[in-house]
N, C-alpha and C positions, 0 to 999 in steps of 0.2 A: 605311441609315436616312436617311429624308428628313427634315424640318422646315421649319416654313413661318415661324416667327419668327425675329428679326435674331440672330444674334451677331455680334460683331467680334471683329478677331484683329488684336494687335499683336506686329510681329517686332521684335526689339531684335538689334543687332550691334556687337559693340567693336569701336573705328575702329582701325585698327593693331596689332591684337593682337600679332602676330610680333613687332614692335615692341620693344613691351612685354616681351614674354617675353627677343628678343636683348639691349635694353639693360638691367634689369634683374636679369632672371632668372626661374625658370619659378616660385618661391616667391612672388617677386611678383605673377605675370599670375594664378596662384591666388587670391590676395588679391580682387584686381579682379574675377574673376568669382565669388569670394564675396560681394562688395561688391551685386556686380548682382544677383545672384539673392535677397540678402535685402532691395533697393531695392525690386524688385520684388513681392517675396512680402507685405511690410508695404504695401506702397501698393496693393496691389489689394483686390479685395473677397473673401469668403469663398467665393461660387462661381465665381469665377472661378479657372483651370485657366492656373498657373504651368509652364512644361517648358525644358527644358533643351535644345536639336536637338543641338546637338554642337559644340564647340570654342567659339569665341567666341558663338554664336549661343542666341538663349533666344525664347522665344514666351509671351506671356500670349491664352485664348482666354475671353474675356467674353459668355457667354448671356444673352439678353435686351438688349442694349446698341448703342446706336444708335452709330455709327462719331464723330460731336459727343464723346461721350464717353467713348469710347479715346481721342481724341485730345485730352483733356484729361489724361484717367490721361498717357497716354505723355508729354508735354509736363511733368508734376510729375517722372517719372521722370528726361529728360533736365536738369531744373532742380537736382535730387537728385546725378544724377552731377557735375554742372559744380563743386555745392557741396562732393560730398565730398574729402575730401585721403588718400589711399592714401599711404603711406611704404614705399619699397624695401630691403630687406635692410640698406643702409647709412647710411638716414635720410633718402635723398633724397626729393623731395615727386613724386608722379608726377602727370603729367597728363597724363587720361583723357578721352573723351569715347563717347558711344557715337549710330549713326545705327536711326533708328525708322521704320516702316512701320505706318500703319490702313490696315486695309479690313475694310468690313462683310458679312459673306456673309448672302446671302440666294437662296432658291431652292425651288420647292416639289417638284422634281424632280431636283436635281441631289444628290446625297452631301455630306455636310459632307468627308468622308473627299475626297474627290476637289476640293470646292474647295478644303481647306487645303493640298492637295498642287499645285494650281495655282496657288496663290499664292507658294507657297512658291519653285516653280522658276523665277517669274517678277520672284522682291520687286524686283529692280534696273529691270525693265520695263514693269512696269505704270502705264500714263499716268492711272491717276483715283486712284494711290496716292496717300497726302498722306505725306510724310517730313517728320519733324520731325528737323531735324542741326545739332549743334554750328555757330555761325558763328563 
């Protein structure tokens, strides 16, 4: 299926997950990517299309939306993780941070299916990506 109007698509990735999971424990790293997935799902809009890819990784894709603003949504999102305070199995305060990816697809001949999958294998590559990361 083609389309000729913009979406964007923001990837989100927890920085050190493994981390996470070995100094804490995996009760924890659960926590945190509950943490993220309801950041997410509360701060986006109603058609916009929340997913989960797999392990630390999560994807929000925004129809109709100029890449200006994903990268405002994603900017509240990374402001949201910095804010929030996750606690460890034994009280301890965990800090998390997580690195973001915009880009806006657009094409009136290309597959949505086929850009999100080339974004996807490319997130760390892509030089017009704008990443918004933890400093």
């Amino acid at each position: 299926m083609s389309f000729k109007r913009s979406c964007s698509l923001i990837m989100l990735d927890i920085d050190h997950f493994k981390r996470i999971n070995d100094t804490y424990g995996h009760p924890t790293g659960d926590r945190v990517i509950r943490q993220l997935s309801d950041l997410c799902v509360h701060s986006s809009r109603k058609n916009d299309l929340v997913a989960r890819l797999g392990g630390e990784e999560f994807a929000i894709v925004m129809p109709e939306t100029k890449s200006s603003e994903a990268e405002k949504l994603a900017e509240r999102i990374r402001r949201s993780v910095e804010e929030t305070t996750i606690l460890s199995d034994d009280g301890q305060p965990v800090k998390w941070t997580v690195s973001l990816g915009v880009t806006e697809l657009v094409s009136e001949s290309v597959s949505r299916e086929i850009q999100v999958s080339a974004f996807v294998e490319n997130l760390f590559n892509l030089p017009i990506l704008h990443f918004i990361k933890q400093k």
